[in-house]
ZAMARGU-4260 file (C-alpha; in steps of 0.2 Angstrom, whole numbers, plus 5000, padded with zeros to 4 digits):
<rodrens>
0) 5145/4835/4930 | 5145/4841/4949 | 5162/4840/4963 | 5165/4848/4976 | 5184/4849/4985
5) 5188/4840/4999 | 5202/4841/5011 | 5201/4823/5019 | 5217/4828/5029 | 5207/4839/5039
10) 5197/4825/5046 | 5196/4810/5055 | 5190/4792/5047 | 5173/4790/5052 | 5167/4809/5047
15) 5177/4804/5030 | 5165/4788/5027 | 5152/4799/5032 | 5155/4813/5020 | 5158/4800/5005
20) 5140/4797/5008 | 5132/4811/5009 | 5140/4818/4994 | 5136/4803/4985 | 5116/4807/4993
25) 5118/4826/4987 | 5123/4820/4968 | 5142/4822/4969 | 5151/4814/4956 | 5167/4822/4956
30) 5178/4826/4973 | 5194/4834/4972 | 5208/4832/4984 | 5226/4834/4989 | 5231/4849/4982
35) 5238/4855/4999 | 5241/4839/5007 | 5261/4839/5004 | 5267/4840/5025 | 5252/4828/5027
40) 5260/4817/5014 | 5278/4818/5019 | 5279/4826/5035 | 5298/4824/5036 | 5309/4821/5023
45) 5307/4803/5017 | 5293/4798/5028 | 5276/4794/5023 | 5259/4793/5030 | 5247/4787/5015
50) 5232/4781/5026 | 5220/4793/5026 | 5221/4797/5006 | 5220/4776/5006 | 5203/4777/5015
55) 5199/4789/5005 | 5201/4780/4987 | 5195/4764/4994 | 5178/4774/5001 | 5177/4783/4985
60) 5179/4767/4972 | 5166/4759/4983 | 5151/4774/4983 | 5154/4778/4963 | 5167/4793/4967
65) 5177/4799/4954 | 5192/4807/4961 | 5202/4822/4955 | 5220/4824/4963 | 5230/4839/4966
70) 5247/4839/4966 | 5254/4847/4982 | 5266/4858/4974 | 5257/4877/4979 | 5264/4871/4997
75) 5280/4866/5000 | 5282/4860/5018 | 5291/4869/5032 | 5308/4856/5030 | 5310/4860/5012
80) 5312/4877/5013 | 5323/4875/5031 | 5332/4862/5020 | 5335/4875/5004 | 5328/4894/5010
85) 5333/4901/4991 | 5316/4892/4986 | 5306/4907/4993 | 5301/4922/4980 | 5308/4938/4981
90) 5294/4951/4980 | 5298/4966/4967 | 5305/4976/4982 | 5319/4961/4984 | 5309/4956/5000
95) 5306/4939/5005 | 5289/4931/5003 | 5291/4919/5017 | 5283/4902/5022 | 5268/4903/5031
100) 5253/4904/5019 | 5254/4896/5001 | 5261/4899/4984 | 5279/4901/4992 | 5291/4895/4978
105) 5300/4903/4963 | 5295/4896/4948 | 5314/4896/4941 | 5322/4887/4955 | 5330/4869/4950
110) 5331/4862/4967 | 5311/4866/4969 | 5310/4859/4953 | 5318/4843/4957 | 5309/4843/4972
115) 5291/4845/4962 | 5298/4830/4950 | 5300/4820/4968 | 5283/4821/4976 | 5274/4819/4958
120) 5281/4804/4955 | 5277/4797/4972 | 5260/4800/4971 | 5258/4796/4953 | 5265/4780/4956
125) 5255/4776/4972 | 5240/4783/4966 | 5241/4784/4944 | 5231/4770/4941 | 5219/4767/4957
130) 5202/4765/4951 | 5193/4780/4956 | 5203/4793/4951 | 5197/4800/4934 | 5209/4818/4933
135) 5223/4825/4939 | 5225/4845/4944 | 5241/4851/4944 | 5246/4864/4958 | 5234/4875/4963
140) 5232/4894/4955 | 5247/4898/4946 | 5251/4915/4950 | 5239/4916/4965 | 5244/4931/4977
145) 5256/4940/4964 | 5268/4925/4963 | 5272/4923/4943 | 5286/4938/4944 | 5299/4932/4956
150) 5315/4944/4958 | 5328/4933/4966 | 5344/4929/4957 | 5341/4912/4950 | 5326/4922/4942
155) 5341/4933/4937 | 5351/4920/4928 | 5336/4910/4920 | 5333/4926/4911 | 5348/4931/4905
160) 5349/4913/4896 | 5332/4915/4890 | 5336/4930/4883 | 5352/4923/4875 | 5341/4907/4866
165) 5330/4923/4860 | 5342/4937/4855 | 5357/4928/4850 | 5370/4942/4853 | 5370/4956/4865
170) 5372/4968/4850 | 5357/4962/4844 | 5348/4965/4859 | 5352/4979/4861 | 5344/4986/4845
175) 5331/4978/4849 | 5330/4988/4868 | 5334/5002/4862 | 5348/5003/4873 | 5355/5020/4865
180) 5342/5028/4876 | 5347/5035/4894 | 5365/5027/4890 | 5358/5008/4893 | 5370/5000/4882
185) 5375/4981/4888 | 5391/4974/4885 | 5385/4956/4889 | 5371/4947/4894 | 5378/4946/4912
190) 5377/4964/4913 | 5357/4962/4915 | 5348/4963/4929 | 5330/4961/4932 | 5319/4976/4928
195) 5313/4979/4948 | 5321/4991/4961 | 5327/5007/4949 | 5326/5025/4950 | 5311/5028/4938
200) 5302/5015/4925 | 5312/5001/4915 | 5314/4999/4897 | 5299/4995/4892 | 5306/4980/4880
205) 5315/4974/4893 | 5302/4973/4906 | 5291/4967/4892 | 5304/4953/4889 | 5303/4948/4907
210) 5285/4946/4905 | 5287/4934/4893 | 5300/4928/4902 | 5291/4923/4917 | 5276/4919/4909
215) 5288/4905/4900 | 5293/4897/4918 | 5275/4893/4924 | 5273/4883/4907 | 5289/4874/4907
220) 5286/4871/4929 | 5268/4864/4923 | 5273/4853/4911 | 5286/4845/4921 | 5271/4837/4931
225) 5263/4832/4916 | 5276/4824/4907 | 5277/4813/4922 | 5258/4811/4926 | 5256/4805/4907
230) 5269/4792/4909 | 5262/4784/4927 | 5243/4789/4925 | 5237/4784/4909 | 5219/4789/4902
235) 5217/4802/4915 | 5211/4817/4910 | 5225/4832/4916 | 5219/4850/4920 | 5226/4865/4931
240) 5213/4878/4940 | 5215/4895/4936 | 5212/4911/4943 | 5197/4923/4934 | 5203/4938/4924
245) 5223/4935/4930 | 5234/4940/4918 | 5252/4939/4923 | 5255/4924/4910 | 5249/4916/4895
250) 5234/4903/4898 | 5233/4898/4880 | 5253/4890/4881 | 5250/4883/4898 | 5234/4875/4890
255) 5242/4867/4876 | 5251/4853/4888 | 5233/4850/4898 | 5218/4840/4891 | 5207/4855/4895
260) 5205/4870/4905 | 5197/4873/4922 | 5194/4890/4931 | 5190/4895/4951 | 5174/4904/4950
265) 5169/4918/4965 | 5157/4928/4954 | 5152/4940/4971 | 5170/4940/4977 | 5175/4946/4958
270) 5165/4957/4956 | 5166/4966/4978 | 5182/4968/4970 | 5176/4983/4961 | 5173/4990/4976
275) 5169/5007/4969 | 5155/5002/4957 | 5147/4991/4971 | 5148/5006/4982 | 5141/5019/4970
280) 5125/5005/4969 | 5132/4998/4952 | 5133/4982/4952 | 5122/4972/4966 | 5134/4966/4979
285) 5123/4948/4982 | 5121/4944/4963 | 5139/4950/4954 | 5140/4959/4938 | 5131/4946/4923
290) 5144/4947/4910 | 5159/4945/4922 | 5158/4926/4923 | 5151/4924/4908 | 5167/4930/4899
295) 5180/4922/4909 | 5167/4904/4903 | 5170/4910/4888 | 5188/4912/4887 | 5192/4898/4895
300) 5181/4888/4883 | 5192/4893/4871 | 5208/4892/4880 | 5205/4875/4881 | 5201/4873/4864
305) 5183/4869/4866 | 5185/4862/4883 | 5180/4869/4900 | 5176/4868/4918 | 5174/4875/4936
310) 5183/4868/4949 | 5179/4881/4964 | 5162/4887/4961 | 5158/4901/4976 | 5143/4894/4986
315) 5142/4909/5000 | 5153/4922/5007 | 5171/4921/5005 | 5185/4928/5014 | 5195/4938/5003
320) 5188/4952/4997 | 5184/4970/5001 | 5165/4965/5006 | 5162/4947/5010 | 5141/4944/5006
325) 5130/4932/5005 | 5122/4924/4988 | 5105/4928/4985 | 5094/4914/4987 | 5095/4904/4969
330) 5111/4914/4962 | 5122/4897/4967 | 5109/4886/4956 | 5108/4900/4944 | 5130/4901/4943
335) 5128/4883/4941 | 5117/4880/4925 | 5124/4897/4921 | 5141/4887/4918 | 5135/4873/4911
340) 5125/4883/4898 | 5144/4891/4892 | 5150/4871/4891 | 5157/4868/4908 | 5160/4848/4908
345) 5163/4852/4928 | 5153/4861/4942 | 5165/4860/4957 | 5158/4868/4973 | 5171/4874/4986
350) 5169/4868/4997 | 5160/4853/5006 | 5163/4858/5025 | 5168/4875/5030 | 5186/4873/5038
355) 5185/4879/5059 | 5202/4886/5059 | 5216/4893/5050 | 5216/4905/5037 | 5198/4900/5027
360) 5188/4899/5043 | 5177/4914/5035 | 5176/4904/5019 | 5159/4896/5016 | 5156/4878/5010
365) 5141/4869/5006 | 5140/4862/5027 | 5144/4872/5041 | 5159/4867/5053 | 5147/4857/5062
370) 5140/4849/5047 | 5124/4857/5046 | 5118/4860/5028 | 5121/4878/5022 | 5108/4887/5011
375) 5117/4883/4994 | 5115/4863/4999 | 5099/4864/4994 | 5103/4873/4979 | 5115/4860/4974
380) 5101/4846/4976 | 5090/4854/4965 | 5104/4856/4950 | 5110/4837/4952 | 5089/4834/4951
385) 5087/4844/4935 | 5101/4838/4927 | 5093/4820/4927 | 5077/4829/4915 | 5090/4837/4903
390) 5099/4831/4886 | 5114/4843/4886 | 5118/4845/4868 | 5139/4848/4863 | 5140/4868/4863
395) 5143/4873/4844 | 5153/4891/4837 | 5145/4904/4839 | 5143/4920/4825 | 5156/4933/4834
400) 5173/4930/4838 | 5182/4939/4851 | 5201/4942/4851 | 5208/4938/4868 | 5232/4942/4869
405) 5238/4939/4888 | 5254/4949/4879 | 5242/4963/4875 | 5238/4964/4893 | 5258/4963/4897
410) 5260/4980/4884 | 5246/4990/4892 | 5255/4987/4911 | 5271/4992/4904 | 5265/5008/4897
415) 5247/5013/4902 | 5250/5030/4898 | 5236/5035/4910 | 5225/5031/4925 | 5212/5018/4920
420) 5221/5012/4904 | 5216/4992/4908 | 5217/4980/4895 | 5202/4969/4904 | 5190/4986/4904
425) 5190/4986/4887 | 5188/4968/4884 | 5175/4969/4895 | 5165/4984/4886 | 5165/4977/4872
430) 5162/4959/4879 | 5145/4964/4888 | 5138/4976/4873 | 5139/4961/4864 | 5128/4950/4876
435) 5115/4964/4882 | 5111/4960/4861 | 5108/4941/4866 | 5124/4936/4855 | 5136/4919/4859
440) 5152/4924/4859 | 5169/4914/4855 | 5185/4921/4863 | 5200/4915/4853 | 5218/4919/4853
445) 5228/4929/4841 | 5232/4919/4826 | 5216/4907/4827 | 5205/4903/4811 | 5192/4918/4808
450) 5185/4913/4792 | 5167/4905/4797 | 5163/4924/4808 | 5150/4933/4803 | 5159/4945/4816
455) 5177/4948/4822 | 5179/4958/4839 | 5197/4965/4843 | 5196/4975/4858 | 5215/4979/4857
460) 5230/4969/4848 | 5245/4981/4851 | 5259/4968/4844 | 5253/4961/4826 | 5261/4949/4816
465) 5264/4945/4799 | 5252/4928/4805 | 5237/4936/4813 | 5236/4949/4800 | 5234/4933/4786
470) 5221/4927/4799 | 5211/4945/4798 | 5211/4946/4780 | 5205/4929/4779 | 5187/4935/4789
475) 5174/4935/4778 | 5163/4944/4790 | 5166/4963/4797 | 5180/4966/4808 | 5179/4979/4824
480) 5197/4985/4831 | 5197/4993/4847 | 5212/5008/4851 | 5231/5006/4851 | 5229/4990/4839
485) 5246/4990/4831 | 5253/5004/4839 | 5270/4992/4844 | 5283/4979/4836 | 5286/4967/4844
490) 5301/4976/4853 | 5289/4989/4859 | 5294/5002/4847 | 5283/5013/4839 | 5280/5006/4820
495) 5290/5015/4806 | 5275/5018/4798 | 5264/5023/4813 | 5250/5013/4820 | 5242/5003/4818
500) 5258/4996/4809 | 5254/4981/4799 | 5237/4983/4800 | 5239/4997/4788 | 5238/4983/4774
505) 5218/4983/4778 | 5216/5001/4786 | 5225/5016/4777 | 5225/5026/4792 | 5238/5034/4803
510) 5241/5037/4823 | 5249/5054/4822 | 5246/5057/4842 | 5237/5049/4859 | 5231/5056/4875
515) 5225/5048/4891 | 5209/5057/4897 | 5199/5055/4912 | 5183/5047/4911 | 5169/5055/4900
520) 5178/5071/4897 | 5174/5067/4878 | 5160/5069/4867 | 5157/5055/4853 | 5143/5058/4838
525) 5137/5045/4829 | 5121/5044/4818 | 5114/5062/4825 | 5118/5055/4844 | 5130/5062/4858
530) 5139/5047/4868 | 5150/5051/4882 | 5167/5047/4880 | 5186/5047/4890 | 5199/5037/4896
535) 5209/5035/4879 | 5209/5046/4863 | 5219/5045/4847 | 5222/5057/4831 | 5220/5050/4816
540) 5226/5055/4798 | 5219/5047/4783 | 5208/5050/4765 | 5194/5040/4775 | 5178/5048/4779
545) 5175/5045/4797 | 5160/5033/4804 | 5160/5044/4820 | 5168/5062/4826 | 5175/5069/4840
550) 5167/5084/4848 | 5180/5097/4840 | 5175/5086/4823 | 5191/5076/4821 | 5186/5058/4816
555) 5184/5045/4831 | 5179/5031/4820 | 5184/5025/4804 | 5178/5011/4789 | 5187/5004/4775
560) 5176/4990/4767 | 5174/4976/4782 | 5183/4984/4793 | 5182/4997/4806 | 5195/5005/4817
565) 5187/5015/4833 | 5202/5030/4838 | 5195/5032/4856 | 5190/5020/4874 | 5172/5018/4871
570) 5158/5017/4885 | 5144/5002/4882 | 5128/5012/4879 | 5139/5017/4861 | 5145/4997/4858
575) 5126/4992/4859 | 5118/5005/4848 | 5135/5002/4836 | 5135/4983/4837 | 5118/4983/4836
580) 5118/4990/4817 | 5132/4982/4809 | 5126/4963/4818 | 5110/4969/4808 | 5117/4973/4794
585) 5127/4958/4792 | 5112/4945/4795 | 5112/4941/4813 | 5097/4944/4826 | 5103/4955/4838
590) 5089/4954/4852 | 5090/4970/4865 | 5089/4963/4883 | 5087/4971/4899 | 5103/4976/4908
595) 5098/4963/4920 | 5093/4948/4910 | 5106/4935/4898 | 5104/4921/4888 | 5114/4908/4883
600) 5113/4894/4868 | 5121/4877/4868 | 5116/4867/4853 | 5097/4869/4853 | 5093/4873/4869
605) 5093/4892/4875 | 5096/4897/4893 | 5089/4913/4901 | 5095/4920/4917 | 5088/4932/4928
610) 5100/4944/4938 | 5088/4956/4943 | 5078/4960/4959 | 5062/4960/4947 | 5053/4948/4937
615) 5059/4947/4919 | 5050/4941/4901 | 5062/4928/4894 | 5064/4933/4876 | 5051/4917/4867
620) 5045/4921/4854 | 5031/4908/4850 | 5023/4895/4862 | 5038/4885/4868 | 5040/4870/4881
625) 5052/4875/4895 | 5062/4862/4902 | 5067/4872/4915 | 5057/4886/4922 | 5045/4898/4912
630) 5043/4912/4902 | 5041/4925/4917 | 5056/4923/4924 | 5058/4927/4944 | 5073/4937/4953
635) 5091/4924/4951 | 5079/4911/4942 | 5083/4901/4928 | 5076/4895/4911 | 5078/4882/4898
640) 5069/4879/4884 | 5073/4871/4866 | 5075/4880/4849 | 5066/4873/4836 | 5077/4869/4819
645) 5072/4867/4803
</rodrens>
C-alpha cells in the first residue's frame, strides 16, 4: 500500500543499500524509479551504463521491494535534441521551449517517437521480467508545464491528416467551421494552419478541433509504450501519474490502454495555488481546501474504472507554488488514510531524500539532504503501523453520481464568455455541497450507466449526444444539470432549437439569451430565502413553473418530473440547502457537517477527517468501536470506525 520515489542515480552504492533498508524499516513496499534517469541510462548514443539500476533490483529483490519503473521519456537527453533539435515544442507564440528542464518533446514528432519505442524496449527487455519489479509508469505528467498543445509544423501536418480521417472533405469541414464567417473558406486541408499567432480569437470549432486533436496525440504517444511493455513485461501492472485538476486532454481515453489510474497529489501546493482565497484567510494555507483532493480521488477512481492510486503524495513544502508552507503536524497521515479511504491501492510519498541541488532543492522528502528524518517520517510510520490493525474492505458505488467531460472543459476555454467562467469552479461547487452533506460521490464520464443513482449530478455538459441523452433518460433517480448544458453540437454551433439542444427531449425549455456577471451581483430566491448569486446567468423560456427566481422574477431554476435545470452559476451555501431537500426527498441521509470536518465510506468502515484548527464531534450516532481514533476528534486527526449492517 505505501511507496515512496527514489532517484537511485542520484546516489552512490552504499547510501543505496542503506536506503533499501530503511525503507524496508519505515514499511515501504513500493519504490518507484527511473522516470528521469534517460542521460544516466544512455549518456551518449548507444552507450550504456546499467550498474547502478542493477544494484538497485538486486537490493530491492532481496529486502522484499517491489519496484515501479518509469520510463525516461519526460526527458530526452541533451544529444538527442543536438542530434534532431525539431523535437523541441513550440510554445503558442511559435517560441521554442528549449532543453534545460523536463517535459521538452512534441508529442507529434515521429523521430521522438521512434526514439521513445527505442529506449522502451531497452529497458523492458533488460528490466520486464526482473523479480522485483511489480508496475511500470509511463513518462512522467503528461502535459506538465503547458506541454500538451505544441505549435510546431509537424503539429501542423498531424493535424491536418487528423482532420482529413474526421471530416472527409474540405467542403464538409467547412460547414462544419462555419467557415462563411470572416471570409474563412479553405480550399484544401493544406490551407490550415494551427489556430495560434492571429489577429483576434480562432474559430471556435477549429480551436476546438485542435483540442481534440492534441488531446488524441498523448493517447496514441502513451500507448506506443504500452503496447510494447505488455509484449516484454508480462503480469505487470501499467499506470501513468497525472497531474490534479489538469485538463488539457482527456484522462478517461488515456486510461483505457493502462490497468489503472494514478495521480501526483500536493494538497497545500494545489490549493496556495488559489492564492487569493488563501490570502483573504479562506482556505488554511497548512491544511489545504478538504474537498480539493478528495474530488480529484474521486475522479480518478472512476477514470480508472474503479481503480486508483497516488504516486507523489506531498510530505512538506514544495517548491512551485506561489506560498511554499509547511504541513500541519498530522495532515501527511491524515492525506494518507484520507486516500486510501477514497480506494487508493498506492500511497507513494515524494520523496525519500530531499535532492541538495538542482531545481527541487526546495522540495521536501521524507529525509533531509543529510538523511535526517523530517517531520512527516514519523507520520509515515505510524500509517504503515495502523495499517497492520485494519481490514480494508473493496470501496462499493456510492448513491450520487457526478458527470465529469474533459471536452466540456476544452468548450468553456474556447469561449468563456466572461471572467471567471471555469469549468472546474463549478465542478467543484457542486462537488463540496455534496460532501459538506456526508455524501460518497462517484465521478463518471459522459455516456456511463446511471441507472442504479438515486442522484445524477451534471455540473455542465455543453456537447450532448444522441448516447448520453439515452444514458440520462435511463436514471431512475432525480437528475441536477448545471448551466450551458446543451448550449453546443458538437461543431460548437448553437443548437437549431436552442439550448440545451437535445436535452429538450427531458426539459421543454429554452435559452433565449446568457450574460457573464461578476461575482454575486445577483440575487436568487428559493423556498422564501435570498442566496447571492453571479458569474453566469441565463433566460429561460418555457410553460414550466420555475423552482427558483431571479431577483427581477425571471425563473432561475426549473423541474420537469426528475429532472431539474439550474439557468444561473450557483454559490455553495444554495447547493447544500437545495441538495439537501431533494437527497431527502429521494431517501438518502444527508448529514450536515462542519465546513471543516469530512467523512468518507469504504465498504463498512467510515472515515472521518478533521481539517479544522478545533476539536470536532465525529458524526456516531450509537456507541461505536473505533478502530482508529475516537469520537472527539483533534485538529488534522483521523477516525475509523465500522458501520453496522443488517
Amino acid at each position: 500500500m505505501l511507496g515512496v520515489c527514489y532517484y537511485p542515480e542520484h546516489w552512490r552504492e552504499e547510501k543505496i543499500r542503506e536506503d533499501v533498508l530503511r525503507m524496508r524499516d519505515l514499511g515501504i513496499e513500493k519504490v518507484r524509479v527511473g522516470e528521469f534517469a534517460w542521460s544516466y541510462f544512455e549518456p551518449r548514443p548507444g552507450e550504456f551504463r546499467w550498474q547502478r539500476f542493477d544494484t538497485f533490483f538486486q537490493l530491492a529483490q532481496e529486502e522484499g521491494l517491489q519496484v515501479i519503473f518509469g520510463t525516461p521519456t519526460a526527458t530526452p537527453p541533451r544529444w538527442l535534441i543536438d542530434r534532431d533539435p525539431t523535437i523541441l515544442p513550440l510554445d503558442k507564440g511559435g517560441r521554442v521551449r528549449k532543453f534545460g528542464s523536463r517535459r521538452h518533446y512534441c508529442f507529434s514528432h515521429p523521430g521522438y517517437r521512434e526514439e521513445v519505442r527505442r529506449i522502451v524496449t531497452l529497458l523492458g527487455e533488460r528490466y520486464g521480467e526482473r523479480p522485483a519489479l511489480v508496475g511500470w509508469q509511463t513518462d512522467n505528467e503528461y502535459g506538465c508545464h503547458d506541454t500538451v498543445r505544441c505549435y510546431c509544423d509537424r503539429c501542423k501536418m498531424a493535424f491536418r491528416e487528423w482532420l482529413k480521417e474526421r471530416y472527409g472533405d474540405i467542403d464538409t469541414l467547412n460547414q462544419a467551421w462555419g467557415t462563411v464567417f470572416w471570409s474563412q473558406r479553405y480550399n484544401s486541408f493544406d490551407e490550415i494552419e494551427l489556430p495560434n499567432l492571429i489577429v483576434t480569437e480562432p474559430n471556435p470549432s477549429h480551436l476546438l478541433d485542435y483540442f481534440r486533436f492534441a488531446s488524441h496525440q498523448v493517447v496514441l504517444f502513451n500507448r506506443s509504450q504500452v503496447e510494447i511493455l505488455r509484449k516484454l513485461s508480462p503480469g505487470r501492472f501499467i499506470t501513468h501519474n497525472c497531474v490534479g485538476g489538469f485538463t488539457d486532454f482527456d484522462h478517461f481515453a488515456l486510461s483505457e490502454d493502462l490497468d489503472f489510474i494514478t495521480w501526483d497529489s500536493y494538497p497545500l501546493g494545489h490549493a496556495l495555488e488559489l492564492s487569493r482565497e488563501v490570502e483573504l484567510g479562506m482556505i488554511d494555507c497548512r491544511v489545504g481546501h478538504p474537498d480539493l483532493v478528495a474530488l480529484v480521488h474521486d475522479l480518478y477512481r472512476g477514470v480508472g474504472r474503479g481503480r486508483f492510486g497516488v504516486m507523489e503524495q506531498q510530505v512538506g513544502p514544495v517548491n512551485w507554488a506561489p506560498y511554499n508552507t509547511s504541513p500541519r503536524q498530522g495532515m501527511v497521515r491524515l492525506w494518507t488514510w484520507e486516500a486510501i479511504a477514497h480506494g487508493a491501492e498506492l500511497v507513494s510519498y515524494f520523496r525519500w531524500r530531499q535532492v541538495p541541488f538542482a531545481q527541487e532543492q526546495m522540495h521536501s522528502g521524507l529525509l533531509c539532504p543529510d538523511s535526517t528524518p523530517c517531520a512527516s517520517f514519523e507520520e509515515v510510520k505510524k500509517v504503515s503501523e495502523e495499517l497492520q490493525r485494519v481490514s480494508l474492505p473493496p470501496t462499493e458505488r456510492g448513491p450520487i453520481a457526478l458527470l465529469f467531460d474533459y471536452e466540456a472543459a476544452w468548450v468553456f476555454g474556447v469561449q468563456p464568455h466572461g471572467e471567471r467562467v471555469f469549468y472546474s469552479d463549478l465542478v467543484f461547487r457542486f462537488y463540496t455541497a455534496l460532501r459538506r452533506l456526508g455524501f460518497d460521490i462517484d465521478i463518471l464520464p459522459q455516456g456511463a450507466s446511471l441507472k442504479e443513482y438515486k442522484l445524477v449530478v451534471v455540473p455542465s455538459l455543453p456537447i450532448v449526444s444522441e448516447r448520453v441523452l439515452s444514458s440520462l433518460q435511463g436514471v431512475k433517480g432525480m437528475v441536477v444539470f448545471g448551466p450551458r448544458s446543451g448550449s453546443k453540437t458538437e461543431n460548437f454551433h448553437i443548437p437549431s432549437s436552442l439550448p440545451p439542444g437535445l436535452l429538450q427531449a427531458i426539459l421543454p425549455l429554452r435559452v433565449t439569451g446568457v450574460e457573464s456577471l461578476p461575482p454575486l451581483i445577483e440575487k436568487v430566491y428559493w423556498r422564501g430565502k435570498e442566496y447571492p448569486a453571479g458569474i453566469w446567468r441565463e433566460w429561460v423560456y418555457t410553460s414550466l413553473q420555475p423552482e427558483m427566481v431571479f431577483g427581477d422574477g425571471k425563473g432561475a431554476a426549473f423541474r420537469k418530473g426528475n429532472y431539474y435545470y439550474l439557468a444561473f452559476w450557483p454559490e455553495v451555501e444554495l447547493l447544500v440547502d437545495f441538495f439537501e431537500r431533494i437527497t431527502q426527498e429521494l431517501g438518502l441521509c444527508p448529514v450536515r457537517l462542519p465546513d471543516e470536518l469530512r467523512i468518507r465510506r469504504r465498504g463498512n468502515l467510515i472515515f472521518a477527517f478533521n481539517f479544522g484548527s478545533q476539536a470536532l464531534e465525529a458524526p456516531v450516532s450509537k456507541e461505536v468501536s473505533f478502530i482508529i481514533g475516537e469520537k472527539m476528534l483533534p485538529p488534522c486527526e483521523v477516525a475509523v470506525w465500522k458501520e453496522e449492517r443488517l
